[in-house]
C-alpha positions, 0 to 999 in steps of 0.5 A: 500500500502507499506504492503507485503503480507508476513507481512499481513499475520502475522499480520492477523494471530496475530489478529487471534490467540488473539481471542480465547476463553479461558473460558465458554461455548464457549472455544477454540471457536474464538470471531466474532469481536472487539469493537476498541472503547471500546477495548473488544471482542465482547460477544460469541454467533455467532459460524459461523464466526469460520468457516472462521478461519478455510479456512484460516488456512487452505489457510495460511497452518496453518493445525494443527490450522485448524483442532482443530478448525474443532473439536470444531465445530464437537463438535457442529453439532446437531444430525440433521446435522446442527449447533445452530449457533447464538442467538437471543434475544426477549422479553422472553430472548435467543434463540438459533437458528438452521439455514441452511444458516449458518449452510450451511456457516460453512459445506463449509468454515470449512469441505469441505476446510478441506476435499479438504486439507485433503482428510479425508472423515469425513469432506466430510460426516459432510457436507454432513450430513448438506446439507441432513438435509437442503434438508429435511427442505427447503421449498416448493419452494426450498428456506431455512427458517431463522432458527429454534427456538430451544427454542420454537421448531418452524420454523420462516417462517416470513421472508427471508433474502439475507444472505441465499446465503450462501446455495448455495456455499455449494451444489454448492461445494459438488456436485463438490465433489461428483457428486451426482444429488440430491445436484445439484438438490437442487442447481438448485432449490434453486438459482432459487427461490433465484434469484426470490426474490432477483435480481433486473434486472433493477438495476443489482444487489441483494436487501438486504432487507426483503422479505416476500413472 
């Protein structure tokens, strides 16, 4: 209370700015977050987050800034459509991670809010290129995999998470772009199954938890 809008939003903005990557692998990239407690940023190695930054450049109409972030992440989208977008790690070391859900999360907040402010229908089709892709790798039932190890060039099919929400906003919006079936019917399909491992009827709300099946 007491904070004007106007001057959230310089302040959100100057946080914003400080986050670049400035070196490495991952220059011109924005770090995820801030460690407050020992005053560093966080190491590089979720590229998602920056599509975030892009809406809200784009939402702040800051549209120079959006669109040289939207390059970097072109730069990164895979030949397949999607995005290494994050690591993990296990006992053998990184692993770099080609996973839809994000890759979903980074089409829609970067490219299809670039699209919308633009109108250049190369974000359209990068989105599309993503949204094909997921469609081609879902699984039978219509739900997406956690991600594919790139490393060791094998889906991990050990588990779903909630977080795979995010695929739904993208067909959702592209089919709102596009009017094309197949997007709508991958939506319908997706959600469908989503709300079958996820929603809990009795308690009004989504489970957070693993699911297995």
């Amino acid at each position: 209370t007491g904070v004007s809008l106007a001057h959230a939003s310089r302040l959100w903005m100057s946080f914003i700015q400080k986050s670049v990557i400035s070196s490495g692998d991952f220059r011109d990239n924005y770090y995820a977050g801030y460690i407050a407690e020992n005053k560093v940023w966080c190491l590089p190695s979720w590229i998602w987050t920056n599509a975030a930054i892009v809406r809200s450049y784009c939402l702040l109409g800051n549209l120079a800034e959006a669109v040289a972030l939207g390059e970097v992440l072109a730069s990164r989208q895979q030949d397949c459509g999607g995005w290494i977008v994050r690591f993990d790690y296990d006992k053998q070391g990184a692993i770099p991670m080609l996973a839809p859900n994000d890759s979903a999360y980074i089409a829609n907040n970067a490219f299809l809010t670039l699209y919308e402010t633009t109108k250049d229908d190369r974000y359209l089709d990068i989105a599309r290129r993503c949204a094909d892709w997921i469609i081609q790798t879902s699984r039978p039932d219509g739900m997406v995999y956690v991600g594919y190890n790139m490393r060791d060039r094998q889906w991990d099919k050990g588990c779903v998470i909630v977080d795979v929400g995010f695929t739904g906003g993208l067909f959702a919006r592209l089919y709102n772009f596009t009017h094309e079936e197949k997007y709508l019917e991958f939506l319908r399909r997706f959600i469908g199954r989503y709300m079958d491992l996820f929603f809990m009827p009795k308690n009004h709300g989504f489970c957070t938890s693993i699911d297995k099946k």
